[in-house]
PyMOL Python script that loads the backbone (N, CA, C, O; Angstrom):
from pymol import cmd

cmd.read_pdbstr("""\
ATOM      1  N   UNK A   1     127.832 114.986  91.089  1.00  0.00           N
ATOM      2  CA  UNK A   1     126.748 115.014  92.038  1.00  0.00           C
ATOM      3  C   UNK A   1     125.634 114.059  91.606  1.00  0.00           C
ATOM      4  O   UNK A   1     125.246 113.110  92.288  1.00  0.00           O
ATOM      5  N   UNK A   2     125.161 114.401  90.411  1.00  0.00           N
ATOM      6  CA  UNK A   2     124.374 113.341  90.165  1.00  0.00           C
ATOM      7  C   UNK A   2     124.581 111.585  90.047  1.00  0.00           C
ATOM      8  O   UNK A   2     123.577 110.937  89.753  1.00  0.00           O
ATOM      9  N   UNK A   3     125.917 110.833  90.287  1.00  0.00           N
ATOM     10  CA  UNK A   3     126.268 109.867  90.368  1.00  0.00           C
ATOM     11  C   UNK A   3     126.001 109.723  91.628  1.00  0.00           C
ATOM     12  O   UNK A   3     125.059 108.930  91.643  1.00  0.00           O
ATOM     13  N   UNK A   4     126.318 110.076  92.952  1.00  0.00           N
ATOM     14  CA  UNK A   4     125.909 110.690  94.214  1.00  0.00           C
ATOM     15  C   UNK A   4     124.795 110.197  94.202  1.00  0.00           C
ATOM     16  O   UNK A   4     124.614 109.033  94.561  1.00  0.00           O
ATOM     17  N   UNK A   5     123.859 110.956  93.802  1.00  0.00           N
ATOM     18  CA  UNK A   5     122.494 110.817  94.363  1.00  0.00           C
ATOM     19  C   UNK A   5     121.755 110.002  93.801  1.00  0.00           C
ATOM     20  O   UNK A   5     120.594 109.928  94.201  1.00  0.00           O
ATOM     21  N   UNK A   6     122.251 109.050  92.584  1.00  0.00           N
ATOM     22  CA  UNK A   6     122.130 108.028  91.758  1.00  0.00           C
ATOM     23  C   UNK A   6     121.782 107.058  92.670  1.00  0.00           C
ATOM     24  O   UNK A   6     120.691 106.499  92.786  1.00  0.00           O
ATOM     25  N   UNK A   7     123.042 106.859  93.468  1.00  0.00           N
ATOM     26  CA  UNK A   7     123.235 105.816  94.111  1.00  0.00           C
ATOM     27  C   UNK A   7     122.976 105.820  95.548  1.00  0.00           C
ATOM     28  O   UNK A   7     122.650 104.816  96.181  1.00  0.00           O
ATOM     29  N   UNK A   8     123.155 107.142  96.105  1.00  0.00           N
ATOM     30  CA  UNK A   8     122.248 107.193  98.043  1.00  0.00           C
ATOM     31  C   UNK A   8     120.690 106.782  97.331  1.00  0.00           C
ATOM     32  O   UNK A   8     120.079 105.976  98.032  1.00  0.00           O
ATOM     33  N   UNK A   9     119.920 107.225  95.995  1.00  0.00           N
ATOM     34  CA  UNK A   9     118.396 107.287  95.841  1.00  0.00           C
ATOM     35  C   UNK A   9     118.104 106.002  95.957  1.00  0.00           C
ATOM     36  O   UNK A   9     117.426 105.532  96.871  1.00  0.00           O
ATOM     37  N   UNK A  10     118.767 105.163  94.727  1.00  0.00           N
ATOM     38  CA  UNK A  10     118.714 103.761  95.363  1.00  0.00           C
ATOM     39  C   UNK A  10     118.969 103.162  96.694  1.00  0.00           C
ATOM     40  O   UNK A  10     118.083 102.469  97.195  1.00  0.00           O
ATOM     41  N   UNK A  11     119.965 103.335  97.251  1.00  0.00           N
ATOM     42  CA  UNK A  11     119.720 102.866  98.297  1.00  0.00           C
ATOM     43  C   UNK A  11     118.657 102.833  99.320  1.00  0.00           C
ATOM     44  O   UNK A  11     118.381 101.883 100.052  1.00  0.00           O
ATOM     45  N   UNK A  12     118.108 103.968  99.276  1.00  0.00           N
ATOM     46  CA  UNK A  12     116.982 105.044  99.840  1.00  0.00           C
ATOM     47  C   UNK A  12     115.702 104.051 100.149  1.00  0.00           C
ATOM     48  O   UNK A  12     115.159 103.604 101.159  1.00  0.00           O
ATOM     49  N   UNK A  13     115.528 103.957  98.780  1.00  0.00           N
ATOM     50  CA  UNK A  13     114.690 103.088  98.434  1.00  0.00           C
ATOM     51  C   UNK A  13     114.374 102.150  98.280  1.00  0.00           C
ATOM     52  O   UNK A  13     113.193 101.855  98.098  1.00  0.00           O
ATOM     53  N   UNK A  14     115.808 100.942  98.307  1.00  0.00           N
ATOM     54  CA  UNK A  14     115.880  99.629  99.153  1.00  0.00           C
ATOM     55  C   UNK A  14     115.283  99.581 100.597  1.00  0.00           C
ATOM     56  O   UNK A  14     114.757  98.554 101.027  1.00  0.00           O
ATOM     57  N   UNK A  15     115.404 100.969 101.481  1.00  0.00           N
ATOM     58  CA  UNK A  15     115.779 100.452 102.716  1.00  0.00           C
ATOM     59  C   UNK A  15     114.286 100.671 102.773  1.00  0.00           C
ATOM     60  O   UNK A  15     113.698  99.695 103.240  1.00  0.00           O
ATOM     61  N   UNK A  16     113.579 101.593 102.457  1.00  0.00           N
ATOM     62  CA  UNK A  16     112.196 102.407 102.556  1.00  0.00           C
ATOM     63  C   UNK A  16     111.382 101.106 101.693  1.00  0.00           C
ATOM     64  O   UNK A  16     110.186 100.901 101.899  1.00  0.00           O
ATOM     65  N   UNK A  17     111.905 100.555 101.051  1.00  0.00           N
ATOM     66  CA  UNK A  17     111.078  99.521 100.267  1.00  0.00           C
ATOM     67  C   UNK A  17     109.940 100.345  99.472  1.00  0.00           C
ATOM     68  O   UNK A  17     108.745 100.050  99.477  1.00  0.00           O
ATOM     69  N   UNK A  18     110.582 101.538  98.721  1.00  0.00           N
ATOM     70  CA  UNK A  18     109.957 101.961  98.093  1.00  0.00           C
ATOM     71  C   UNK A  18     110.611 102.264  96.484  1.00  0.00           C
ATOM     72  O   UNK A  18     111.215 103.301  96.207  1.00  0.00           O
ATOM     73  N   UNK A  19     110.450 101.554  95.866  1.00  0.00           N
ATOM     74  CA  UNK A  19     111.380 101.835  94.123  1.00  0.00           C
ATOM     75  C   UNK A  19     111.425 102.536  92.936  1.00  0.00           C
ATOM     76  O   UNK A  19     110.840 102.306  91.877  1.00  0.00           O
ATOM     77  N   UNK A  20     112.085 103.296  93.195  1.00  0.00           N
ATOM     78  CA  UNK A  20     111.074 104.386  91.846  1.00  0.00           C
ATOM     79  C   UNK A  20     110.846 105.937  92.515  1.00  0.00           C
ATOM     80  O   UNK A  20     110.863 107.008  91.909  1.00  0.00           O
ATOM     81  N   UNK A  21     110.691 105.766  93.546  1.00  0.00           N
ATOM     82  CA  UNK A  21     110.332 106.641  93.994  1.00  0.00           C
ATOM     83  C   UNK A  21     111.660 107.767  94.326  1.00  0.00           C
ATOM     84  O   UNK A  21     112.861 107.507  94.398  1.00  0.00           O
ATOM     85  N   UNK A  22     111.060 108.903  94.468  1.00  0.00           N
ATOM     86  CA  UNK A  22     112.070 110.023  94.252  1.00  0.00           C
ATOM     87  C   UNK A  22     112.302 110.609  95.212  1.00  0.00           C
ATOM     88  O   UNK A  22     111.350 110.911  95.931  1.00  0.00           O
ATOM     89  N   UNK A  23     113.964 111.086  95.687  1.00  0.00           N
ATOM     90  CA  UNK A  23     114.315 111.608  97.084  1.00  0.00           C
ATOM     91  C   UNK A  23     114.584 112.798  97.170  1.00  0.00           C
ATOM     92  O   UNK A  23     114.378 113.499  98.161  1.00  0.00           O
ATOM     93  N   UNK A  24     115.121 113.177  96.029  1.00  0.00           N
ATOM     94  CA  UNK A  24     116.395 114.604  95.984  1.00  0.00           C
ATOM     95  C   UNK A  24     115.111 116.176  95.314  1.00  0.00           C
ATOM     96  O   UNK A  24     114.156 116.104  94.540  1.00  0.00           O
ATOM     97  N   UNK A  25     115.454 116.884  95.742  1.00  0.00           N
ATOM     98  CA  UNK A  25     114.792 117.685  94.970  1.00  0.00           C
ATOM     99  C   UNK A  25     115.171 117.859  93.356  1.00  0.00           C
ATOM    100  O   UNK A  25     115.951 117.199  92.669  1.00  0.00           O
ATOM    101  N   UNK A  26     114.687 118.510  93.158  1.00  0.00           N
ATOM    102  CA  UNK A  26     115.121 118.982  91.411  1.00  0.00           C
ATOM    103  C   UNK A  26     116.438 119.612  91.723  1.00  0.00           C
ATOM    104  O   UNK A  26     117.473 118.997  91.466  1.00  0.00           O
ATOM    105  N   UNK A  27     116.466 120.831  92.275  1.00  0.00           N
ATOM    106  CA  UNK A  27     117.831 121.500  92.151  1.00  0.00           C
ATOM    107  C   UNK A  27     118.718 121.139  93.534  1.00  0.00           C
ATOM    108  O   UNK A  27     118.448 120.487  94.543  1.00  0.00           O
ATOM    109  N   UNK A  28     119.854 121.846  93.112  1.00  0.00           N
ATOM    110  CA  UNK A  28     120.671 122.280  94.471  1.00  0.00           C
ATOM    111  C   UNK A  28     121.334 123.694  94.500  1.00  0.00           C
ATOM    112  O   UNK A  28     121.461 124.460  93.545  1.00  0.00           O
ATOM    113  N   UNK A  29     121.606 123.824  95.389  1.00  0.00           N
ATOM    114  CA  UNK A  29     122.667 125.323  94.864  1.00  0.00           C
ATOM    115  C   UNK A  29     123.856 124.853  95.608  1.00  0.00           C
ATOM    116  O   UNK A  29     123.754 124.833  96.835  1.00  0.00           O
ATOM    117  N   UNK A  30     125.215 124.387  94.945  1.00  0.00           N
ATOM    118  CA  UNK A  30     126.684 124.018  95.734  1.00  0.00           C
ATOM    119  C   UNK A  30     127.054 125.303  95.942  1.00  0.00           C
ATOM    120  O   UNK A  30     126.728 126.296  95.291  1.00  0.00           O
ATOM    121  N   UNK A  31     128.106 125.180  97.366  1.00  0.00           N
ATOM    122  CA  UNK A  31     128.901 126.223  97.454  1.00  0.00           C
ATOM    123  C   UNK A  31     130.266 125.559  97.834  1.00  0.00           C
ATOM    124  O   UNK A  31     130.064 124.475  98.382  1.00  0.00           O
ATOM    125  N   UNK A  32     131.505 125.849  97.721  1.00  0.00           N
ATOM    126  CA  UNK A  32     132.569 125.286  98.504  1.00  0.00           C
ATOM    127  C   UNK A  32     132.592 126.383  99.181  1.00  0.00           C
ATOM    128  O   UNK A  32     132.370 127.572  98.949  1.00  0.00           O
ATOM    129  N   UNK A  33     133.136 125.288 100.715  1.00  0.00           N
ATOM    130  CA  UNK A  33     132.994 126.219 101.648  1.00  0.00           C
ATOM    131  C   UNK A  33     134.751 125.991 102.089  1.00  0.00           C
ATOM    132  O   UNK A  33     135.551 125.066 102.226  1.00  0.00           O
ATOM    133  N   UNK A  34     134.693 127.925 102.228  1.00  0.00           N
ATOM    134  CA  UNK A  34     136.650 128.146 102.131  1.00  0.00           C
ATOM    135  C   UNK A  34     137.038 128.298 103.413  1.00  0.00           C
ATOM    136  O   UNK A  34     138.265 128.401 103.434  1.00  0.00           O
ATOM    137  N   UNK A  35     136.281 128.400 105.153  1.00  0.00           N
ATOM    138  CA  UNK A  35     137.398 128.932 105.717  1.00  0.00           C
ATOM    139  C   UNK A  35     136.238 127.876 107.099  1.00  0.00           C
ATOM    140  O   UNK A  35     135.195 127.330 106.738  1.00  0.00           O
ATOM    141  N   UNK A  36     136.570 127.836 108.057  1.00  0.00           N
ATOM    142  CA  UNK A  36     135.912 127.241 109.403  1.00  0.00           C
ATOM    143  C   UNK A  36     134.467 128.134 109.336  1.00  0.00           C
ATOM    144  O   UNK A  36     133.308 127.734 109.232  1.00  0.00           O
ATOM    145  N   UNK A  37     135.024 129.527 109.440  1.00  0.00           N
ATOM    146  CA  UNK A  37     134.251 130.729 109.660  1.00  0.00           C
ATOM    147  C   UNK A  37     132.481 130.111 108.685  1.00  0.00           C
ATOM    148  O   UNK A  37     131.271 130.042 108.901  1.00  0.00           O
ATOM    149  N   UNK A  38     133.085 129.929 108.042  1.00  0.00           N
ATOM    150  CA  UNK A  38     131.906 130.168 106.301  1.00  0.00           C
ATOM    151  C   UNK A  38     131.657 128.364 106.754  1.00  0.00           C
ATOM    152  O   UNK A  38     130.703 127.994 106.070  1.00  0.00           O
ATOM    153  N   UNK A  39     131.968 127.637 107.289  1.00  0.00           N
ATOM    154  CA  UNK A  39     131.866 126.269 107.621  1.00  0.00           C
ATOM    155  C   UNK A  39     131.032 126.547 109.143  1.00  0.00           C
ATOM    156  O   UNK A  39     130.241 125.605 109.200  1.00  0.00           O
ATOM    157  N   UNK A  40     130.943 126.957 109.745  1.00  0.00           N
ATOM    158  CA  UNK A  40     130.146 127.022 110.916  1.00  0.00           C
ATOM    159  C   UNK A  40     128.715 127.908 110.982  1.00  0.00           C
ATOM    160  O   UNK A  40     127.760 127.674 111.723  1.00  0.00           O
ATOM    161  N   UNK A  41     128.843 129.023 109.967  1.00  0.00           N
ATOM    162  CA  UNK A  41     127.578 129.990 109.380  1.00  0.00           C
ATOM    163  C   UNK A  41     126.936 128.748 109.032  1.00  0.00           C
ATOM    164  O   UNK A  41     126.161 128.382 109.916  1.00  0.00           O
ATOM    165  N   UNK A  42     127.017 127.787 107.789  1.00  0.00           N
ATOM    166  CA  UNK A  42     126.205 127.214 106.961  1.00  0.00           C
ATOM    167  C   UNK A  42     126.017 125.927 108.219  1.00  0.00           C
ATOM    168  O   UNK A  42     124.874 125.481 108.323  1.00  0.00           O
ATOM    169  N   UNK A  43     126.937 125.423 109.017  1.00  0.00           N
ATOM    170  CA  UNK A  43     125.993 124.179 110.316  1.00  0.00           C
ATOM    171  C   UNK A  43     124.783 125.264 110.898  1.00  0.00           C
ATOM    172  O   UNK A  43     123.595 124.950 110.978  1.00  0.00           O
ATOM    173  N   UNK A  44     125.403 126.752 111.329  1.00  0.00           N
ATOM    174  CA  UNK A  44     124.545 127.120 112.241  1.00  0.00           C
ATOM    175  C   UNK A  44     123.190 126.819 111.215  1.00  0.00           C
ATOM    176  O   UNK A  44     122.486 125.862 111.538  1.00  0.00           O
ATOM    177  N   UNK A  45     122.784 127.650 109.922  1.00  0.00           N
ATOM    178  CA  UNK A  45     121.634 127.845 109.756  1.00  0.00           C
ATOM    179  C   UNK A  45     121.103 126.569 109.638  1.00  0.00           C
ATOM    180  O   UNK A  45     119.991 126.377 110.129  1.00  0.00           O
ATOM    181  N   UNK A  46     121.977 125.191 108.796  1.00  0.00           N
ATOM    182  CA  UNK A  46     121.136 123.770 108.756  1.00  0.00           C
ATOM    183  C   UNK A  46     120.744 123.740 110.133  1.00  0.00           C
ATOM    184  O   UNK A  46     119.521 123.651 110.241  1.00  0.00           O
ATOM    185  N   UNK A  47     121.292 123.780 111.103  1.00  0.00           N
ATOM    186  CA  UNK A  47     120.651 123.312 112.530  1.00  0.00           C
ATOM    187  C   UNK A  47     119.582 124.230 112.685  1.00  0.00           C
ATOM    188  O   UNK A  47     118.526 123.634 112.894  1.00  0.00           O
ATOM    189  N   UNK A  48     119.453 125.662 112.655  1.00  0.00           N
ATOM    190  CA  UNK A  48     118.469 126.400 112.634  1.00  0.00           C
ATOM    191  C   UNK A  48     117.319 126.398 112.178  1.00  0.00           C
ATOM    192  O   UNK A  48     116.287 126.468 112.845  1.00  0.00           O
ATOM    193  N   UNK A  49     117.400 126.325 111.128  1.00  0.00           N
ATOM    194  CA  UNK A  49     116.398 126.226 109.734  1.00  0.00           C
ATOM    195  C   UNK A  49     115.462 125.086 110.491  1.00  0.00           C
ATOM    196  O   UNK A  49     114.918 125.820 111.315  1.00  0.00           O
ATOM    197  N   UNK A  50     115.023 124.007 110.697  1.00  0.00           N
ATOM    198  CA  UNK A  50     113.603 123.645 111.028  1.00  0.00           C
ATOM    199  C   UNK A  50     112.905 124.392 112.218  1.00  0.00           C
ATOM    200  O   UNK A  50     111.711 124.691 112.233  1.00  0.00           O
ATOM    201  N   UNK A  51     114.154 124.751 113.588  1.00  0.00           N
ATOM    202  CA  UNK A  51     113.136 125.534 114.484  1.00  0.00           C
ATOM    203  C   UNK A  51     112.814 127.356 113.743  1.00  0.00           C
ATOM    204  O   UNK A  51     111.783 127.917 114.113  1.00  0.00           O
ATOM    205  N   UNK A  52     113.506 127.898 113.015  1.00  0.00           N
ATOM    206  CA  UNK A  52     112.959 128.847 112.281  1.00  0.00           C
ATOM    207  C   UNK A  52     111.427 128.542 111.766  1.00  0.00           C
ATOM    208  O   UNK A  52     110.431 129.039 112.291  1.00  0.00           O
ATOM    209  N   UNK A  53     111.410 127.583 110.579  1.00  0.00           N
ATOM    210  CA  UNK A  53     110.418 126.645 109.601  1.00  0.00           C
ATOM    211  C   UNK A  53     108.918 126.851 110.695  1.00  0.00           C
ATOM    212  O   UNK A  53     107.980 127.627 110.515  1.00  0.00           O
ATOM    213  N   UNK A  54     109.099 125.973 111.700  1.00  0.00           N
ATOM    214  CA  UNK A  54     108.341 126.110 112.688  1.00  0.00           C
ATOM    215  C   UNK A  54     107.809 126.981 113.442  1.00  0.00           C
ATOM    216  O   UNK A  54     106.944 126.534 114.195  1.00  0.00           O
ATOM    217  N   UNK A  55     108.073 128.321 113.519  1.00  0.00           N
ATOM    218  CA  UNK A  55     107.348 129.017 113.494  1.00  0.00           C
ATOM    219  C   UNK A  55     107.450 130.554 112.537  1.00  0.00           C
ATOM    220  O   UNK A  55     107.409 131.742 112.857  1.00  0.00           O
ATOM    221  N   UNK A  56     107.564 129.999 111.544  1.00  0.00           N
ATOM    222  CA  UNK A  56     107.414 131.110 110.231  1.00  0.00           C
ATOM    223  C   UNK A  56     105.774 131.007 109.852  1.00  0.00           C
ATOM    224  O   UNK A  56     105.218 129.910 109.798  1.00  0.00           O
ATOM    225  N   UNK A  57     105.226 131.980 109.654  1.00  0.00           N
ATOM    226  CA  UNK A  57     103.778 132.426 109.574  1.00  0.00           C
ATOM    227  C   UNK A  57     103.614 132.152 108.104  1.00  0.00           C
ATOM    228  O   UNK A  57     102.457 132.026 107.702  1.00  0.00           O
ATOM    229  N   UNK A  58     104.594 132.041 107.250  1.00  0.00           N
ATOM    230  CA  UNK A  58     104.058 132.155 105.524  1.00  0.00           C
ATOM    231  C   UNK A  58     104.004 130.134 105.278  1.00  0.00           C
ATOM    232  O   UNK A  58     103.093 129.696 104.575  1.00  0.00           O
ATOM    233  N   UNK A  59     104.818 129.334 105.783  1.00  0.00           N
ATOM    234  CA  UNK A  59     105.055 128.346 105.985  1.00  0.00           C
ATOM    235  C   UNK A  59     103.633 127.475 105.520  1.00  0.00           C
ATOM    236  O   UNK A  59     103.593 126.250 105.638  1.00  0.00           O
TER     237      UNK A  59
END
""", "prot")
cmd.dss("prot")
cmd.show_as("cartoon", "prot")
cmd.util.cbc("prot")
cmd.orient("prot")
């Protein structure tokens, strides 16, 4: 993973014309995902998750 993000960061930052500068957070948490089922939970919430974000009160 970190070779990964080695190399999208650079790129990142070619395109942004910004160098040095940092994209990825500190952590991640991986999961492999085993079945469609457990593959369509985790699209639903990425698609979810900013109109949630948006109106969460602690935010």
């Amino acid at each position: 993973m970190a070779g990964f993000k080695s190399v999208v960061t650079k790129q990142i930052n070619i395109i942004r014309e910004t160098p040095g500068r940092k994209v990825w957070q500190a952590n991640y948490y991986d999961h492999i995902i085993r079945n469609n089922e457990e593959y369509q939970r985790i699209a639903d919430y990425i698609e979810m998750n900013p109109i949630c974000w948006q109106s969460d009160s602690l935010r």
